[in-house]
VOBA-1610 file (N, C-alpha, C; in pm, whole numbers, padded with zeros to 5 digits, always signed):
BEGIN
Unk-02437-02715-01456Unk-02394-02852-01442Unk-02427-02930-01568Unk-02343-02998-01610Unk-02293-03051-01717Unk-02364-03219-01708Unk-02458-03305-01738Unk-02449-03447-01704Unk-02415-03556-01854Unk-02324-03607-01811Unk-02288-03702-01906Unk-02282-03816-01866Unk-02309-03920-01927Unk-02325-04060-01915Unk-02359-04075-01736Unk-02495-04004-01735Unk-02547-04019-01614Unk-02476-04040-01509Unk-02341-03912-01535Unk-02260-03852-01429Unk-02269-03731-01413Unk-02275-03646-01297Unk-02287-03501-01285Unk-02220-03457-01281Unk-02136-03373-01348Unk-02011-03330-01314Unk-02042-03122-01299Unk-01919-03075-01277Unk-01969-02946-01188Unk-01866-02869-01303Unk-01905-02736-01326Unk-01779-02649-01429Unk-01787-02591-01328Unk-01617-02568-01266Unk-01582-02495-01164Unk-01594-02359-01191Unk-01573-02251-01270Unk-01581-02175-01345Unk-01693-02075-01343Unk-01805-02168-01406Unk-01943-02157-01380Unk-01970-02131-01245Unk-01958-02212-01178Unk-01990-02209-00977Unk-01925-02103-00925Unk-01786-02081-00987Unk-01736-01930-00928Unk-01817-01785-00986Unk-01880-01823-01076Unk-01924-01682-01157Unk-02035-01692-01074Unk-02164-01792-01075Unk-02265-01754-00992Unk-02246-01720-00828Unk-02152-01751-00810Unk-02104-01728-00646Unk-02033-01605-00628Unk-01997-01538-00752Unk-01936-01397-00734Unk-02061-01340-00809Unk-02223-01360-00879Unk-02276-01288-00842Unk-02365-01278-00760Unk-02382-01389-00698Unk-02450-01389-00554Unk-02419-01295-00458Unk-02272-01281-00419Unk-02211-01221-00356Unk-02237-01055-00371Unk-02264-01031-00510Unk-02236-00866-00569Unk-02430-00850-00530Unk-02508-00938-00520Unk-02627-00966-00524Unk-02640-00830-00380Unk-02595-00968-00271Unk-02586-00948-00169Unk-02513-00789-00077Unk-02447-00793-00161Unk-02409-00692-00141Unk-02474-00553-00169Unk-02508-00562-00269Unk-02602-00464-00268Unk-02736-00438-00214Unk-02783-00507-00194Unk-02899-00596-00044Unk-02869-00490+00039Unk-02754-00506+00091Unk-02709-00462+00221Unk-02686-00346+00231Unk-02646-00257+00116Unk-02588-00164+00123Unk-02745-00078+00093Unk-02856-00148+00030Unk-02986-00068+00061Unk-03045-00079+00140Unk-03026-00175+00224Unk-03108-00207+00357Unk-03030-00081+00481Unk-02854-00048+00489Unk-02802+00035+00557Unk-02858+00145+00511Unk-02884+00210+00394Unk-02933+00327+00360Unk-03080+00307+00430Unk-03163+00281+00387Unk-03300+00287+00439Unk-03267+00290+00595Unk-03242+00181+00644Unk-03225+00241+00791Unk-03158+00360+00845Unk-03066+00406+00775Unk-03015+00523+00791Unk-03124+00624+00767Unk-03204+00642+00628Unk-03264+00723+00645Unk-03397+00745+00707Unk-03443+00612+00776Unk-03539+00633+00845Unk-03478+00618+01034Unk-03388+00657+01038Unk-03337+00650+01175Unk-03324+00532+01305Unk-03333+00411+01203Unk-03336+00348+01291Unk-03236+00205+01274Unk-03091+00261+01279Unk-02999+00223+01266Unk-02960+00197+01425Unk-02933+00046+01384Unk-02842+00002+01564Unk-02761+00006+01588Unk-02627+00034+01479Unk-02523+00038+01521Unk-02450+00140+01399Unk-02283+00188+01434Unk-02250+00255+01397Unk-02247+00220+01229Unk-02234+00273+01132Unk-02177+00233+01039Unk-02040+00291+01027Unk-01974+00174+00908Unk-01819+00183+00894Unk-01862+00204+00722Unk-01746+00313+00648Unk-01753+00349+00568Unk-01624+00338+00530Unk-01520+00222+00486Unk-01388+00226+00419Unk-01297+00276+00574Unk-01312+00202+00681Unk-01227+00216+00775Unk-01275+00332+00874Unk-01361+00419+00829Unk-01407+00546+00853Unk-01555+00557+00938Unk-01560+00504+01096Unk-01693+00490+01171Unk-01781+00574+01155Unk-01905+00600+01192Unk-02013+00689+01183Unk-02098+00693+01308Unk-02113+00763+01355Unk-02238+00742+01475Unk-02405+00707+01431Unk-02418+00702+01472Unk-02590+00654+01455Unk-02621+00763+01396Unk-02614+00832+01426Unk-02675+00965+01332Unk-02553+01019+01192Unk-02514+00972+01204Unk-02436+00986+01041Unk-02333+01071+01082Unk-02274+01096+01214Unk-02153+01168+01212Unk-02006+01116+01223Unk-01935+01149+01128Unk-01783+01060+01112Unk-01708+01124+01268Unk-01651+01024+01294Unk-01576+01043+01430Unk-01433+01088+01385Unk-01443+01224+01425Unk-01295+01314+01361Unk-01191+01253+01418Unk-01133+01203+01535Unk-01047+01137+01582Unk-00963+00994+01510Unk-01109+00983+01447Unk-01003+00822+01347Unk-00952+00881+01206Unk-00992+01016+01175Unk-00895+01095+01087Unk-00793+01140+01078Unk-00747+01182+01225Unk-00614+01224+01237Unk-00511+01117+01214Unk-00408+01146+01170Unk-00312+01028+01149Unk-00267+00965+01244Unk-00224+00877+01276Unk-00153+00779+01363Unk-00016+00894+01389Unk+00021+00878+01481Unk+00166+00915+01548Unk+00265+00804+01484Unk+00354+00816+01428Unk+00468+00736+01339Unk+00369+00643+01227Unk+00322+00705+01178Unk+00263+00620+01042Unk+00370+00631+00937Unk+00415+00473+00911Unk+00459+00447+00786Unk+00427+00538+00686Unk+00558+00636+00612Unk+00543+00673+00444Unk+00622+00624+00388Unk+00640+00597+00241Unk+00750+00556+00166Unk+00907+00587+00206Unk+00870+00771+00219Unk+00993+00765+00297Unk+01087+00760+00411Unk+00990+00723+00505Unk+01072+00672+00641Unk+01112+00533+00640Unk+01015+00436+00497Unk+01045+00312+00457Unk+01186+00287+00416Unk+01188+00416+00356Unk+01328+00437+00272Unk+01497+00454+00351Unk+01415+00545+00454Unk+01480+00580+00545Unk+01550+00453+00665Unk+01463+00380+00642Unk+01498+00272+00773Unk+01571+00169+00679Unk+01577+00144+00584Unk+01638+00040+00497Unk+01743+00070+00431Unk+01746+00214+00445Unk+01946+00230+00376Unk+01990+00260+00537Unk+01910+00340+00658Unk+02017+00300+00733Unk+02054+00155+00769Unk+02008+00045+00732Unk+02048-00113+00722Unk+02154-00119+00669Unk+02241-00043+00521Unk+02338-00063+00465Unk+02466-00053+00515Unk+02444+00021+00598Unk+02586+00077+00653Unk+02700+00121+00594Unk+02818+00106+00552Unk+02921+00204+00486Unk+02899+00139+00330Unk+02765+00006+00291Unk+02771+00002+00156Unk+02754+00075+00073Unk+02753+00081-00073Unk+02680+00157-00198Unk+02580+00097-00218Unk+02488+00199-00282Unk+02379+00108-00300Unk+02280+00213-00416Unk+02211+00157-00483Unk+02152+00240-00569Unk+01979+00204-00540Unk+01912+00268-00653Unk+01752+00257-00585Unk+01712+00121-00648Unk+01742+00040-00746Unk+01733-00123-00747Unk+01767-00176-00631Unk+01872-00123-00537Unk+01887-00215-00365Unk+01798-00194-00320Unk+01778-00020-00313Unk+01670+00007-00205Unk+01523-00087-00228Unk+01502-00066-00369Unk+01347-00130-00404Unk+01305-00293-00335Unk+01448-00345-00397Unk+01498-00518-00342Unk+01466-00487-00180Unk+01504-00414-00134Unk+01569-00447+00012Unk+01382-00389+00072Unk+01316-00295+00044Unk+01176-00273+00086Unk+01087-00376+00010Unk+01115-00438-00050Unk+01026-00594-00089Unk+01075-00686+00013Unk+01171-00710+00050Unk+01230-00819+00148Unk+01192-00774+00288Unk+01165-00633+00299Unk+01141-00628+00451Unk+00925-00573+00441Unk+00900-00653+00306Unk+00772-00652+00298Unk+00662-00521+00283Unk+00761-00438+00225Unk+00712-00298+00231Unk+00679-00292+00073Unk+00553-00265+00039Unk+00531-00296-00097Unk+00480-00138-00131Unk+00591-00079-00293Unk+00568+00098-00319Unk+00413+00094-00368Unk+00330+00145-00371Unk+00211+00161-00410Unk+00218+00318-00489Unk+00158+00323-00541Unk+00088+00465-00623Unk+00130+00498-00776Unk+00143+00369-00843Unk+00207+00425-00993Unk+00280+00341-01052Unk+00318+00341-01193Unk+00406+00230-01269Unk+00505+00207-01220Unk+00577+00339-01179Unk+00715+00327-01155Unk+00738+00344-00990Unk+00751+00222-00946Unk+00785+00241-00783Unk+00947+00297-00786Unk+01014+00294-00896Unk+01179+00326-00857Unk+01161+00502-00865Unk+01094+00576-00947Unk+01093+00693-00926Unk+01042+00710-00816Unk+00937+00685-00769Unk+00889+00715-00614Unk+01013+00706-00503Unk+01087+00617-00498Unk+01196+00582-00444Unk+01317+00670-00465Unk+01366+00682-00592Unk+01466+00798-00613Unk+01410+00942-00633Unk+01275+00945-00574Unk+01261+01133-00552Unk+01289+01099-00343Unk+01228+00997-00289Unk+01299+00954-00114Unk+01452+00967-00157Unk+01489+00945-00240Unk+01667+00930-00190Unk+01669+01076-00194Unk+01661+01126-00323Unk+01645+01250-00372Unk+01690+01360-00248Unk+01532+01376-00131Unk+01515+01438-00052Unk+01597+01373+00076Unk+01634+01265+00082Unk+01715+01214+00169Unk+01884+01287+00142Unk+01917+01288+00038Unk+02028+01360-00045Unk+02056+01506+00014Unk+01903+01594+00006Unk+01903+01700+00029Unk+01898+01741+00179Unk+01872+01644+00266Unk+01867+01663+00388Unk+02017+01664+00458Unk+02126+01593+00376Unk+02214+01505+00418Unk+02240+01410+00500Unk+02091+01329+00440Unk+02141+01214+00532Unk+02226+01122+00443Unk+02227+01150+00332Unk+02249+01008+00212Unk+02377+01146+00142Unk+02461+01075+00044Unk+02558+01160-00053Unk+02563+01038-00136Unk+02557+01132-00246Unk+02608+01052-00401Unk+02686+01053-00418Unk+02740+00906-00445Unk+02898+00911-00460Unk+02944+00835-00585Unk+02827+00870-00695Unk+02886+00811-00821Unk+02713+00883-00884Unk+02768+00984-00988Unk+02672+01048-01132Unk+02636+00930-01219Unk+02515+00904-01187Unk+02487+00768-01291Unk+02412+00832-01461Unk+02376+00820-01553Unk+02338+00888-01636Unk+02316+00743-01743Unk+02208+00796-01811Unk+02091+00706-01925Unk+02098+00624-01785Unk+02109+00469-01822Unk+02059+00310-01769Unk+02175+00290-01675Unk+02227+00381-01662Unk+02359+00357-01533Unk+02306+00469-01409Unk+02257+00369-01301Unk+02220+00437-01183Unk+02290+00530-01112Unk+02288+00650-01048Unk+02345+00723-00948Unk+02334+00567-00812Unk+02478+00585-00736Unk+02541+00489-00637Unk+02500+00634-00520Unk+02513+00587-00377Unk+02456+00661-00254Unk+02519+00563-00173Unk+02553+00658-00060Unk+02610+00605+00054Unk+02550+00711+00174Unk+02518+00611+00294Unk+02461+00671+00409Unk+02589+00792+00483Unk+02543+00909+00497Unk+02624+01003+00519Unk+02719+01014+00625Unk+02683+00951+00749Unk+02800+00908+00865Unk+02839+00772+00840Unk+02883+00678+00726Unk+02942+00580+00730Unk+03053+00654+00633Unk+03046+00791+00562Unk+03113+00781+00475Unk+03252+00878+00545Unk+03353+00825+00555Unk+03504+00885+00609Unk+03590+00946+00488Unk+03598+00876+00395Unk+03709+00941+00269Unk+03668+00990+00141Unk+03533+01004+00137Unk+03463+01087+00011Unk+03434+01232+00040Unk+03401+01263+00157Unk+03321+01385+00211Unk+03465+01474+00206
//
């Protein structure tokens, strides 16, 4: 804190840095206080480790490992948003647009459009999807959902 002409004024800045290391303070507090009780056994409740429970005695509960029954992947993301198109064209700039708009955000890498055109890719190969235009350099391959299409096939 800054005082000038016997005014106090506050650097916001400042107050966020000591409050984010208070926080990192604290945190680590905690995370030696869970160890010690862990290793002296006298932990009251389960611990959670990144989503991942523990029993009192340190055993992960195999059941919250198994995957969910219909868990979201990129490509069933993929999958549910060109069947939205219906007899349009559409290339993987729609697809990308159209899984941002329905709030599905690509995760794992620079390039979310390659992640996306290896889903069409295998969507291609399944036949659910057909290419219906060779795109080559900065000109995209075009795709159309495979039962909308009547006069290409």
């Amino acid at each position: 804190m800054a005082n000038r002409n016997n005014v106090a004024t506050i650097d916001l800045d400042e107050l966020r840095k000591e409050i984010d290391a208070d926080r990192k303070a604290l945190t680590e507090k905690e995370a030696v206080l869970r160890f010690l009780e862990r290793k002296d056994g006298k932990t009251s409740a389960p611990i959670s480790i990144e989503g991942v429970t523990m029993r009192n005695d340190g055993v992960i509960q195999l059941d919250e490992l198994i995957p969910a029954v219909g868990r979201r992947t990129l490509f069933t993301d993929v999958q549910d948003v060109i069947s939205r198109f219906g007899d349009q064209e559409f290339t993987v700039v729609h697809v990308e647009a159209a899984l941002k708009k329905t709030g599905v955000e690509v995760k794992g890498g620079k390039f979310p459009r390659s992640r996306i055109s290896t889903a069409l890719s295998k969507l291609e190969d399944t036949g659910v999807i057909v290419k219906t235009f060779e795109g080559k350099g900065n000109v995209p391959h075009r795709y159309k959902v495979k039962e909308n299409i009547n006069d290409l096939v």
